[in-house]
ROSE-827194 format. One record per residue: residue number from 1; residue in three letters; x, y, z of N, C-alpha, C, O in turn. Coordinates in Angstrom, 3 decimals. Layout:
N
<site k="NUM" r="ALA" n_X="X" n_Y="Y" n_Z="Z" ca_X="X" ca_Y="Y" ca_Z="Z" c_X="X" c_Y="Y" c_Z="Z" o_X="X" o_Y="Y" o_Z="Z"/>
...
// end
This chain:
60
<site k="1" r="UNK" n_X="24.207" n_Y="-10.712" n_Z="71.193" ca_X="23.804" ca_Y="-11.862" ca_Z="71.970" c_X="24.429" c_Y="-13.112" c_Z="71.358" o_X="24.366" o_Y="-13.426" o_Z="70.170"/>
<site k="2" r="UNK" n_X="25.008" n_Y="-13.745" n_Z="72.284" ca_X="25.594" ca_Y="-15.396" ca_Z="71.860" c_X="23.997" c_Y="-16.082" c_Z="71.307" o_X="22.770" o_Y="-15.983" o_Z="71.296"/>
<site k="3" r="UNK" n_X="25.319" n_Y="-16.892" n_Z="70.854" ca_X="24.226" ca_Y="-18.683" ca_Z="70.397" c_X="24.514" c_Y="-19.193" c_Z="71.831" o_X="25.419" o_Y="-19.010" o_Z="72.645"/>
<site k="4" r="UNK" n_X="22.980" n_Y="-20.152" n_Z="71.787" ca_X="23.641" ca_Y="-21.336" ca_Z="73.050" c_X="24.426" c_Y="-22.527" c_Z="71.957" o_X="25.455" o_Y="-23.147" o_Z="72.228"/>
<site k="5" r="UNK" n_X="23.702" n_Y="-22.624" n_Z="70.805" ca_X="24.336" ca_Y="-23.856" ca_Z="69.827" c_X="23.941" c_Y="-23.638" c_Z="68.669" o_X="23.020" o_Y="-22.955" o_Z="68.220"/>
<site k="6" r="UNK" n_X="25.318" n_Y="-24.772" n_Z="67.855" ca_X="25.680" ca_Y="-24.487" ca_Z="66.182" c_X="24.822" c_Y="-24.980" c_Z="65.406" o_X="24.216" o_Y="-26.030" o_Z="65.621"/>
<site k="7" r="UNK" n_X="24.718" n_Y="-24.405" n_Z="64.624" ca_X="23.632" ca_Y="-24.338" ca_Z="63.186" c_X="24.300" c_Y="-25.758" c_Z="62.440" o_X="23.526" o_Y="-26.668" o_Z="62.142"/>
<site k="8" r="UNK" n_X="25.977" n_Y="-25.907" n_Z="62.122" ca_X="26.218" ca_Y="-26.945" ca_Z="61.735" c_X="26.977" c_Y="-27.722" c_Z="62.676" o_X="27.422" o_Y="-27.341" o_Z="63.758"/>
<site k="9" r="UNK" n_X="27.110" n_Y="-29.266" n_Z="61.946" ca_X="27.905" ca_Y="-29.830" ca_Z="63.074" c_X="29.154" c_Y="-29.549" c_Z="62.862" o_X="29.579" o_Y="-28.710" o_Z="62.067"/>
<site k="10" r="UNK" n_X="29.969" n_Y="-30.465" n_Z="63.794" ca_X="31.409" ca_Y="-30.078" ca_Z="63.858" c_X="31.718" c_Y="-31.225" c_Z="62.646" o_X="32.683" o_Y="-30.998" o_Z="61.916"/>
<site k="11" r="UNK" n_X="31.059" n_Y="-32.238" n_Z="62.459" ca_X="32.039" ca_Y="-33.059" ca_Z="61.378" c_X="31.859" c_Y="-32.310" c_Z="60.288" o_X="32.950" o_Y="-32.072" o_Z="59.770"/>
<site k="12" r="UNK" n_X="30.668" n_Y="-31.675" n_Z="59.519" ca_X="30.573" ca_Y="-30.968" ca_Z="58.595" c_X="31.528" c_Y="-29.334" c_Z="58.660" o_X="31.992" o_Y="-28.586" o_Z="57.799"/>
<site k="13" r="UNK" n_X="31.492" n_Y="-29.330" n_Z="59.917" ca_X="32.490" ca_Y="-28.180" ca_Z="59.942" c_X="34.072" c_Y="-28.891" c_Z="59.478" o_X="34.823" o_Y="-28.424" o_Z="58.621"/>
<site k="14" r="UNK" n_X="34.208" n_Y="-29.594" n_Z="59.945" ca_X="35.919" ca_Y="-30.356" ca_Z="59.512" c_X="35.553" c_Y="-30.705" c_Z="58.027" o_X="36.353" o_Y="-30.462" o_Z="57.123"/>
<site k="15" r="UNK" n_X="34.667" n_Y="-31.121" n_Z="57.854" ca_X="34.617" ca_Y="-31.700" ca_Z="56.059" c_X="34.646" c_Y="-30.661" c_Z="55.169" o_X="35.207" o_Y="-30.703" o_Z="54.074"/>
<site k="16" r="UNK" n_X="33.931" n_Y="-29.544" n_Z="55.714" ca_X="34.217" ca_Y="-28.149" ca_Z="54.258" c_X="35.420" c_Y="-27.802" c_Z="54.775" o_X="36.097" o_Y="-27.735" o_Z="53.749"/>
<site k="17" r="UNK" n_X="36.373" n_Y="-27.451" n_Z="55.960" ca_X="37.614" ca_Y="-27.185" ca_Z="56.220" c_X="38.267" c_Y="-28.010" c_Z="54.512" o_X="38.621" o_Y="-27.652" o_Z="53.388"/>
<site k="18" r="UNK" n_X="38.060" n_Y="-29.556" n_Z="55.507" ca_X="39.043" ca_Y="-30.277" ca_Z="54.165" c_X="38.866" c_Y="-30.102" c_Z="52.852" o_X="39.741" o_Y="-29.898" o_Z="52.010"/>
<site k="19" r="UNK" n_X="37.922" n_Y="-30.172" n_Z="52.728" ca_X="37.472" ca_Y="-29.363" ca_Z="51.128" c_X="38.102" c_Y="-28.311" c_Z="50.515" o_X="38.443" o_Y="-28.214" o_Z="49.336"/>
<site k="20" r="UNK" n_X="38.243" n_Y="-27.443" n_Z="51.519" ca_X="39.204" ca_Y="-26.285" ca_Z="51.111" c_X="40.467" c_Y="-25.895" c_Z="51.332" o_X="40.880" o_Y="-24.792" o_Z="50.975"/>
<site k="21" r="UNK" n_X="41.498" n_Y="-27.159" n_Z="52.209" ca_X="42.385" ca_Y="-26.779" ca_Z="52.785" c_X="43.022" c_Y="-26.494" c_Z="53.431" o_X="44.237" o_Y="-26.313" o_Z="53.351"/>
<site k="22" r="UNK" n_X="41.976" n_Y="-26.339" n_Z="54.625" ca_X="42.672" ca_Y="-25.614" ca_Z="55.725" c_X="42.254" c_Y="-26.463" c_Z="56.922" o_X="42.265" o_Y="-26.228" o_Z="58.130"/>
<site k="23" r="UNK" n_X="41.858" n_Y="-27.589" n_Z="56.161" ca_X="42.076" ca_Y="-28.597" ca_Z="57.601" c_X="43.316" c_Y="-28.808" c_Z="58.363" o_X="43.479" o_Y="-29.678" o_Z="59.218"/>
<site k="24" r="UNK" n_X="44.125" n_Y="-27.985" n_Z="58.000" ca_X="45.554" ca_Y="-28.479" ca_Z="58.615" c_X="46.038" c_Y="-27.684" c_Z="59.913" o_X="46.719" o_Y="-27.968" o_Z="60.898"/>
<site k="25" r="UNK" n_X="45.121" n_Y="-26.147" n_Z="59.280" ca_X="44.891" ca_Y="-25.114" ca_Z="59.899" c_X="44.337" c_Y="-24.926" c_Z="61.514" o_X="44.715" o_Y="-24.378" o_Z="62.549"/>
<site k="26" r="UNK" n_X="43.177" n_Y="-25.759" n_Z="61.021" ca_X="42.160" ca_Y="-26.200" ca_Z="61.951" c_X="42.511" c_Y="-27.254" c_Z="62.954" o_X="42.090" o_Y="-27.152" o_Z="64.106"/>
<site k="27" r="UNK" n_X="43.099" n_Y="-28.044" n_Z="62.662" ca_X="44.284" ca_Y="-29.496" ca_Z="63.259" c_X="44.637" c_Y="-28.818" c_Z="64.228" o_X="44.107" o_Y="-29.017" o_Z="65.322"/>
<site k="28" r="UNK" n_X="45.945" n_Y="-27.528" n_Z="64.007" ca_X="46.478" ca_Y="-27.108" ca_Z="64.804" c_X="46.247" c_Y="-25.987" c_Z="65.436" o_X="46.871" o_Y="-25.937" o_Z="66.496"/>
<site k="29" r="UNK" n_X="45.323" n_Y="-24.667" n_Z="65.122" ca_X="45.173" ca_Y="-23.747" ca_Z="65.431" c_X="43.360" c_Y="-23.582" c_Z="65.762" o_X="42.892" o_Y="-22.811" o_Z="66.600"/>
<site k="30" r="UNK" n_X="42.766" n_Y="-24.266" n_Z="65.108" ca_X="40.967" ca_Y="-23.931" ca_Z="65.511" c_X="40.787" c_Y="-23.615" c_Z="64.337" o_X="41.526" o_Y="-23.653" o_Z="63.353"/>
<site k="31" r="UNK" n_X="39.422" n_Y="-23.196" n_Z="64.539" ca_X="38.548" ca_Y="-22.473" ca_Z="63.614" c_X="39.325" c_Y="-20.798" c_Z="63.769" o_X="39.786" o_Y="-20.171" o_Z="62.816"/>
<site k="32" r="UNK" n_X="39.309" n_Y="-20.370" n_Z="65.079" ca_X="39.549" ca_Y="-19.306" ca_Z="65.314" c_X="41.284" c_Y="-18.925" c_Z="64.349" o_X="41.701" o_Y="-17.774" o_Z="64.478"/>
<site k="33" r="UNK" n_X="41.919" n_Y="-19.661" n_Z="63.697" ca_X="43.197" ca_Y="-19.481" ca_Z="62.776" c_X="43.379" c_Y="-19.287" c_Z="61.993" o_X="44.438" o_Y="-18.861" o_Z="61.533"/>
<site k="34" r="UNK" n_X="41.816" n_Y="-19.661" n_Z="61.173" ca_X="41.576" ca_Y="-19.669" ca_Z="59.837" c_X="41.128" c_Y="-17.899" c_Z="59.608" o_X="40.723" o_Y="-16.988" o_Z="60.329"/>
<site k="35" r="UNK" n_X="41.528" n_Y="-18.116" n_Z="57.969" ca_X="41.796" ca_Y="-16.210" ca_Z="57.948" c_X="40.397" c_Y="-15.862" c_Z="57.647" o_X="39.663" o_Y="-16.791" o_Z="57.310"/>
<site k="36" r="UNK" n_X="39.950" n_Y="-14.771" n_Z="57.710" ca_X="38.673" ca_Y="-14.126" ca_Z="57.250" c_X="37.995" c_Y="-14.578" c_Z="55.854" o_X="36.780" o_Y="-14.768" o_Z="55.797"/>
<site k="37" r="UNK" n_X="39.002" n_Y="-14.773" n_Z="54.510" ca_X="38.208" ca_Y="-15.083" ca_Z="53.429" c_X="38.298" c_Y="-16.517" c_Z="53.143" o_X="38.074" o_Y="-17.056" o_Z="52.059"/>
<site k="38" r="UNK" n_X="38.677" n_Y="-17.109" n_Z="54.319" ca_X="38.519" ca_Y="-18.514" ca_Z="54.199" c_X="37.342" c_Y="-18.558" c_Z="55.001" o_X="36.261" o_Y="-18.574" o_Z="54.414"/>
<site k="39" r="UNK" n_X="37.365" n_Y="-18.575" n_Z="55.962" ca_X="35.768" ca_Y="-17.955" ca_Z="56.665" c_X="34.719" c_Y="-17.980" c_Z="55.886" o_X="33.652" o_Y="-18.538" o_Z="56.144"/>
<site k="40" r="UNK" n_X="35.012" n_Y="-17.334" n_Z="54.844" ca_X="33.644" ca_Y="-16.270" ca_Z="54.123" c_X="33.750" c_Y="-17.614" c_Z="53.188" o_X="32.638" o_Y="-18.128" o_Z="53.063"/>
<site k="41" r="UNK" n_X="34.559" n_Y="-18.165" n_Z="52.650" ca_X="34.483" ca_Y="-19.114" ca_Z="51.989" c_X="33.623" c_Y="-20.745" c_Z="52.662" o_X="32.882" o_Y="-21.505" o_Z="52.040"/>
<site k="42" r="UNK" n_X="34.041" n_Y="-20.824" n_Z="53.959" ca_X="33.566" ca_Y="-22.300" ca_Z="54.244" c_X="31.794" c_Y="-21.871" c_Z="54.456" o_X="30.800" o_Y="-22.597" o_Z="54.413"/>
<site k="43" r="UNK" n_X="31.928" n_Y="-20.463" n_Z="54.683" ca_X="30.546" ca_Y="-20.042" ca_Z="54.936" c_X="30.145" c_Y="-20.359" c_Z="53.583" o_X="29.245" o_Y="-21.187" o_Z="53.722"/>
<site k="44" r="UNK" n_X="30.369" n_Y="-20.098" n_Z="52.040" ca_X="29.798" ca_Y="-20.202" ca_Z="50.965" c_X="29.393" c_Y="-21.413" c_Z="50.610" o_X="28.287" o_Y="-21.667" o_Z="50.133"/>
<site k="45" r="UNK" n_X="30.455" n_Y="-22.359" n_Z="50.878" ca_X="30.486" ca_Y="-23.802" ca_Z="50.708" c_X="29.528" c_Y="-24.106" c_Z="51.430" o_X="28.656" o_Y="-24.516" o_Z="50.664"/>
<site k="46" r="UNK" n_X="29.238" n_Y="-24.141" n_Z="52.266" ca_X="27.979" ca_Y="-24.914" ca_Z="53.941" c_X="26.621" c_Y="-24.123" c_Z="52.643" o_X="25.948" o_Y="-25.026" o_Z="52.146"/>
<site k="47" r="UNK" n_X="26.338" n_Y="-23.107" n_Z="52.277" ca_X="25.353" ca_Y="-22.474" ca_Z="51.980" c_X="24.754" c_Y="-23.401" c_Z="50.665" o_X="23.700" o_Y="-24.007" o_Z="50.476"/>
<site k="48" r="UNK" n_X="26.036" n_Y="-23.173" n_Z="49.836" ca_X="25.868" ca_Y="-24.031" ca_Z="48.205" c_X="25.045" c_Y="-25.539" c_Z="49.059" o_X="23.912" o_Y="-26.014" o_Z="48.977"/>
<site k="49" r="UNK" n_X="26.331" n_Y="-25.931" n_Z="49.885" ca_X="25.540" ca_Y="-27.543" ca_Z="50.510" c_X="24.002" c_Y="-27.546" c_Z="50.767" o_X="23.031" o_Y="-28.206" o_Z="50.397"/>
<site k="50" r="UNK" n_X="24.284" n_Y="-26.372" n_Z="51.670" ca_X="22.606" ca_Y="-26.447" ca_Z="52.047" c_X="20.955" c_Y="-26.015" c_Z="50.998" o_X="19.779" o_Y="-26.221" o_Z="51.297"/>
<site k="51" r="UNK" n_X="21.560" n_Y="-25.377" n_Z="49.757" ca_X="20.722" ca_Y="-25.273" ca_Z="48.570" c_X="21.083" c_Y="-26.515" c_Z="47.695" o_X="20.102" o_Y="-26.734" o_Z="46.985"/>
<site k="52" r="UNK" n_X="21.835" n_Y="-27.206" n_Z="47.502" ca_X="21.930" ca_Y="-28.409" ca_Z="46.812" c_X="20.867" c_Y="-29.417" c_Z="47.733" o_X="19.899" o_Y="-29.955" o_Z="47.195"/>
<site k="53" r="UNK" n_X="21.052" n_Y="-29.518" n_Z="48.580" ca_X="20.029" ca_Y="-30.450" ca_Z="49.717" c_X="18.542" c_Y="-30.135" c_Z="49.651" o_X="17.574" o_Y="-30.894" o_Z="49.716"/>
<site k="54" r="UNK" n_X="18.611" n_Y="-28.885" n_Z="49.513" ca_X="16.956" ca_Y="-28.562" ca_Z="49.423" c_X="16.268" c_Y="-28.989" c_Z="47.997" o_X="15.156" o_Y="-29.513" o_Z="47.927"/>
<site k="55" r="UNK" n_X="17.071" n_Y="-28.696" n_Z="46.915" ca_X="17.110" ca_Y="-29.024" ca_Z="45.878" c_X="16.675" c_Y="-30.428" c_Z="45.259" o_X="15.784" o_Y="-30.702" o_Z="44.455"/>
<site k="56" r="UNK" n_X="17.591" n_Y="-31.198" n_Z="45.897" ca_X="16.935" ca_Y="-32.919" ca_Z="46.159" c_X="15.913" c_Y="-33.395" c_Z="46.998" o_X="15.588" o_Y="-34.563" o_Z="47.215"/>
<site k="57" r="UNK" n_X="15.458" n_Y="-32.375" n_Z="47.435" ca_X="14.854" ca_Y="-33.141" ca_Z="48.166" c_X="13.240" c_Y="-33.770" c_Z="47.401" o_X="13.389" o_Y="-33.487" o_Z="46.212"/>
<site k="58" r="UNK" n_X="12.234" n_Y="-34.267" n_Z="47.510" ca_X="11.460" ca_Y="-34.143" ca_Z="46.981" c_X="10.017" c_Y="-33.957" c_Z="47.177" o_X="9.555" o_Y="-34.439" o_Z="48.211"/>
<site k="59" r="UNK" n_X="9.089" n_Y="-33.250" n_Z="46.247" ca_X="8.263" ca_Y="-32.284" ca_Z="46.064" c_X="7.370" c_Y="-32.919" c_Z="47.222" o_X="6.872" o_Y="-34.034" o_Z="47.064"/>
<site k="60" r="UNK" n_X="7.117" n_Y="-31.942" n_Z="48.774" ca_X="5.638" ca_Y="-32.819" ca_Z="49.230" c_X="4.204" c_Y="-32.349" c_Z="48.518" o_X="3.155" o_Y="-32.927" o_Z="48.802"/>
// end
């Protein structure tokens, strides 16, 4: 079953691209260009982000 919609946004999707490189990738070809362990990678990066965030946040 599809998503109707994304978990992240698209600027955060372009910002871990650039982070890793393959914003150039993405420029010209999509998301869909980028290779599998770059994939698995922007996926790691978004994850680390999203446990660093929880991390700061503070205690209710």
């Amino acid at each position: 079953m599809a998503r109707k919609g994304s978990i992240m946004s698209e600027r955060l999707k372009y910002e871990l691209a650039r982070e890793l490189g393959v914003d150039h990738i993405v420029a010209t070809e999509g998301f869909g260009g980028v290779s599998s362990r770059n994939c698995g990678n922007l996926v790691k990066l978004a994850i680390q982000r999203a446990e660093q965030a929880i991390a700061n946040q503070p205690n209710l």
